[in-house]
N, C-alpha and C positions, 0 to 999 in steps of 0.2 A: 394671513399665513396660508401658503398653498399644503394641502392636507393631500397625505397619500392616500387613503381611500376614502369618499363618502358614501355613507349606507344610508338609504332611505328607507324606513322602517324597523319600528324597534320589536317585531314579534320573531320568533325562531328562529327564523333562516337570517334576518338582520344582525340578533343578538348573537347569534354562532361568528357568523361573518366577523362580526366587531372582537370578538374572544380571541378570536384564532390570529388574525391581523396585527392586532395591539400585543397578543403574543410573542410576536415574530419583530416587535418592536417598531412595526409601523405606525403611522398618524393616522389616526382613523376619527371620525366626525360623524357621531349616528345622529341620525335629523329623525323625529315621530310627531306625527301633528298630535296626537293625544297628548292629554298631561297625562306620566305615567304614577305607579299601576294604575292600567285603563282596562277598565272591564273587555271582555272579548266572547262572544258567545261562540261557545267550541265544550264538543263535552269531554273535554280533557282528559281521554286516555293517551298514555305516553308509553312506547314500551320501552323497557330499561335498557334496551340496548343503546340508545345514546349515550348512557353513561361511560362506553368505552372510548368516546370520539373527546372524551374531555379531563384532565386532571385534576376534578375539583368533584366535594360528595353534595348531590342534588336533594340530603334532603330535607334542607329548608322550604324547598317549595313544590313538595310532595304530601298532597294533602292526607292520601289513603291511599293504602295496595293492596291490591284485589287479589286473590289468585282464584277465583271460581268464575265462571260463566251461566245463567242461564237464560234459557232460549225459551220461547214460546210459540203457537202458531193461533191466533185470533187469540191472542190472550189464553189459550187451552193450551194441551198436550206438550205440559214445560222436561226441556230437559236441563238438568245441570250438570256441568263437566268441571272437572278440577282442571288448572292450568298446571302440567309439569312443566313449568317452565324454572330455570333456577334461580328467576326470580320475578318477581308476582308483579302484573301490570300496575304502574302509577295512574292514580284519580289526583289531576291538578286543577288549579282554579286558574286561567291563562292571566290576569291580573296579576297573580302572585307569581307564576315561571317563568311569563315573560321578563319580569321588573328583574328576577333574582337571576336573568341572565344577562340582563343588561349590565347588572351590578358585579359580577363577576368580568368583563369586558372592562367596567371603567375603572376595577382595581385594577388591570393590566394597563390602566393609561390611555382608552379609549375617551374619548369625550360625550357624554351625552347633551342634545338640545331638545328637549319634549317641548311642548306642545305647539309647535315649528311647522308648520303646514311648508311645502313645497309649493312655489306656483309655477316654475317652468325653467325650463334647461338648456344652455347653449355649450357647444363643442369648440373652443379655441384652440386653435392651432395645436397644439400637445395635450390640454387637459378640460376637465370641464368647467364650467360656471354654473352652482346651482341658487337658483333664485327663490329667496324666502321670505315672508312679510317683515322679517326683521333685516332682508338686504341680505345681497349676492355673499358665498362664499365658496372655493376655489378645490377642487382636489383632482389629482392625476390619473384614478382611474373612480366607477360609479357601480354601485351593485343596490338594482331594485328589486328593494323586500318589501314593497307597500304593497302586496295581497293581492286578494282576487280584484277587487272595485280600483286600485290605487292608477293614477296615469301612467305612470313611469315607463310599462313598456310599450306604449303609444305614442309618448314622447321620443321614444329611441328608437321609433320607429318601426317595431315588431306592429305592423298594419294585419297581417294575415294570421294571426297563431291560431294553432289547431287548439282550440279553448272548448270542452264540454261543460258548460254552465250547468250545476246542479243544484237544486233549491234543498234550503234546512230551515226549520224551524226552532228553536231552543224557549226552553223556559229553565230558571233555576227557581226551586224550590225550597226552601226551610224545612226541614225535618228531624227527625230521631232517628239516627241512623244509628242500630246494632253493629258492633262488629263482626267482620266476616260476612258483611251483604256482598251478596255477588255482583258483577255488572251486567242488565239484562241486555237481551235483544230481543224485540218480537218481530217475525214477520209475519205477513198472511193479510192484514188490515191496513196494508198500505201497498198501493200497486206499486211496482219496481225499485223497491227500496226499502227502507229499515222504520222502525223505532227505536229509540234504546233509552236505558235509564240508569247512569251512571253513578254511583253514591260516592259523595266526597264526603269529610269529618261532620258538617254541619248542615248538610241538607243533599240534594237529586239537583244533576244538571236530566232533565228530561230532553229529548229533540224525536226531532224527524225528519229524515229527508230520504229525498228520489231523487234517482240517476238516472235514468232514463228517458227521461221523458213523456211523453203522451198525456190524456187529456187531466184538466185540473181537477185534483183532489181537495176537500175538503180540509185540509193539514190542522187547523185549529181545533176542529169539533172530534179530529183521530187523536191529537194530542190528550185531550180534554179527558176522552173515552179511556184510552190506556193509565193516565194515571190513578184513574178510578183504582186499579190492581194495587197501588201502593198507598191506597186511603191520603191520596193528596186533591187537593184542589188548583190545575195551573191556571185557571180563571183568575185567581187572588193573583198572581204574580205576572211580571214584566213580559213582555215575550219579545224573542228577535227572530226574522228573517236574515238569511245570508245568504250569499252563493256559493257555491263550493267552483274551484276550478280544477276538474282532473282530468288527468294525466290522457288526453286522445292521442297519442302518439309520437314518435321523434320532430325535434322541432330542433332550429336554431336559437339558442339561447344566449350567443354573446352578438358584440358590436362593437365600435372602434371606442378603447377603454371601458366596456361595461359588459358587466353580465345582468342576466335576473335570478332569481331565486328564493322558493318559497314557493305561494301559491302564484305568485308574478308568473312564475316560469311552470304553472300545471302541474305540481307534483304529485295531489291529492287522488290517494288508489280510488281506481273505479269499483273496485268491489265493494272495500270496505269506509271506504271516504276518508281512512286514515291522513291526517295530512300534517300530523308535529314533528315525528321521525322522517319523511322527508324531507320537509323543512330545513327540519338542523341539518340531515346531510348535506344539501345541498348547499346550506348555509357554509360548510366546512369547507367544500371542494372548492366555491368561489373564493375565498378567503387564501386555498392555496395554490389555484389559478392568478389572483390577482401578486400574489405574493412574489409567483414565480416570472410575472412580467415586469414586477420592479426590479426586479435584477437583468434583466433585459430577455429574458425570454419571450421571442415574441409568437410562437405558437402555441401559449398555455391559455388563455383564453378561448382559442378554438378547440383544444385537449379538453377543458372546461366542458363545454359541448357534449365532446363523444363518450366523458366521463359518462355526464349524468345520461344520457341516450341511452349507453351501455350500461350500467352500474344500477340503474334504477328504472330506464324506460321499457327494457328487455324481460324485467322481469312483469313489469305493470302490463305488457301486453297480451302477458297470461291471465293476468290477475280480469284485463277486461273479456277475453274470451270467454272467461270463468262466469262471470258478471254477465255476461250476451244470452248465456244458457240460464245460469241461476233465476234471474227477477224474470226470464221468459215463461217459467214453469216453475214459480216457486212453491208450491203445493207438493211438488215432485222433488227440490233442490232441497225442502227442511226434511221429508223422508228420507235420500239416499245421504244425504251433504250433513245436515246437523243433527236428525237423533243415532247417525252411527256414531258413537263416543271416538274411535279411532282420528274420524276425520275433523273433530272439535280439538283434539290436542293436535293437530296438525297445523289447524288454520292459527293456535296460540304460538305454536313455535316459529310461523313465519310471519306473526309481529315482533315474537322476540328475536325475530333476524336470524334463528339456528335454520331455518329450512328458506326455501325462495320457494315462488310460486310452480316455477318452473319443474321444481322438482313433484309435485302431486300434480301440474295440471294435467296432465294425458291421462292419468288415473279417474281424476273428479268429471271431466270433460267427459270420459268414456261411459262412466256410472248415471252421469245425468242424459246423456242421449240415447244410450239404450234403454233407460227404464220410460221412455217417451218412446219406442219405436219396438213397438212389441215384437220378441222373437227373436231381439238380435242378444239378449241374456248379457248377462254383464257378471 
């Protein structure tokens, strides 16, 4: 059977994709080399704003909701801020939100095939041919959601993308978690980039990563040191590296029948490495970019494009200005940027999507290069 859309990848932007498609009462065919639920090292804050992109309640696979934040700098001088936000960041376990949005997708009649490895792709004449160890199957248009490592936009030929590779580290944890733990952040102990330590129902997803770049850090032995602060050992437990793909700037993201989307397509903020609320956006928008070419529209895949460029690259290139300044002088960025409380509910509101970057950068951007340039008072 020739299927109207094939999605390759069953994490957020795939699983959106599939929801929204199969919605729209399309044939949709998700292909995921994992068997699912597949573990996913991400430390799984979601902010609840997805929940307005979808008519179904998320929370089965919402493991804990945080509303407080605290910060640290070398593991000292914590600050904790409450999130006003209206409603309190999710702690998921990506095993469990991926699978429960797959499954929300194939009550609409999408089809799932896990653990289905993709091995390569040809364009005939109107639609595609995707080729899998269980043998070719057929659909009219292709959106790749196989992540940052996945071929797919190599395959279709995106040779050039503006890709900012950034390294993470994760480990999950077993623990007792209290209710009402915050979700930490430390900076200071890790050059250009973060720690953080996320609490879900039954233990700490720990990580750490850098955006930036420059020379290698010790990542295991930083890890090691910080969860010292929550009387944990991540020695005893698993650990993954990952890459992050974010967001360096406008790029061309479709192709003849295909988009990408996810971290396929760079969604993931450079400031904050956020990349699940991308994801599903972008998850969305392909879904009704593809929708609107089955009906024969034939300039909504390149709309597709200017969507996410505009809708989400425009604000990310504040979000990396912000990011250029911050991890350059971050000694200076946790003084004027995270122990002012004002600007901690600010950076919450533009996870919960009430605020864009756009509208504090010239503010935050001002605050950090004055207090780096004595005289010019801020």
């Amino acid at each position: 059977m020739m299927f109207d859309c094939i999605i390759v990848g069953a994490g957020p932007a795939g699983g959106t994709a599939a929801y929204h498609l199969a919605k729209q009462g399309r044939s949709v065919l998700v292909l995921e080399k994992e068997p699912l639920p597949r573990y996913k090292p991400c430390g799984g804050g979601v902010s609840p704003q997805v929940a307005q992109w979808f008519d179904f309640d998320f929370t089965p696979a919402i493991s804990l909701k945080v509303n407080s934040v605290r910060f640290t700098w070398k593991m000292e001088d914590p600050v904790e801020v409450e999130l006003k936000t209206p409603e309190p960041m999710w702690m998921v376990r990506r095993d469990v939100f991926d699978h429960f949005l797959v499954q929300q997708a194939q009550k609409q009649g999408a089809e799932l095939r896990d653990n289905t490895e993709v091995t390569g792709i040809q364009f005939k004449s109107d639609h595609w041919q995707v080729n899998t160890a269980d043998g070719p199957v057929t659909g009219r248009y292709l959106v790749a959601a196989d992540g940052a490592k996945g071929p797919m936009a190599k395959w279709l030929g995106f040779k050039e993308r503006k890709r900012r590779l950034a390294g993470a580290l994760e480990a999950e944890v077993p623990a007792q978690v209290e209710s009402g733990n915050p979700i930490h952040f430390e900076f200071g102990m890790v050059k250009n980039g973060y720690i953080w330590n996320f609490p879900k129902a039954d233990g700490y997803s720990l990580g750490i990563g850098t955006f930036r770049g420059g020379e290698p850090q010790d990542m295991k032995a930083l890890l090691a040191e910080y969860a010292t602060l929550f009387g944990v050992d991540v020695k005893s437990s698993q650990q993954y590296g990952h890459p992050l793909c974010l967001w360096d700037g406008n790029q061309k993201l479709h192709t003849q029948n295909a988009v990408l989307a996810g971290e396929a397509a760079c969604v993931v903020d450079p400031f904050t490495a956020e990349g699940i609320r991308p994801s599903i956006f972008s998850g969305m928008k392909a879904a009704e970019a593809i929708n609107q070419s089955l009906t024969g529209d034939r300039s909504a895949l390149e709309r597709y494009t200017q969507i996410i460029n505009q809708e989400w690259g425009e604000d990310m290139a504040w979000a990396q200005r912000i990011a250029g300044v911050f991890y350059r002088v971050p000694g200076i960025g946790y003084k004027v940027g995270i122990k002012r409380p004002s600007a901690t509910e600010r950076m919450g509101k533009i996870l919960c999507g009430e605020l864009r970057y756009a509208d504090v950068a010239n503010r935050a951007i001002k605050r950090l290069t004055s207090s780096l340039i004595p005289g010019m008072g801020g």
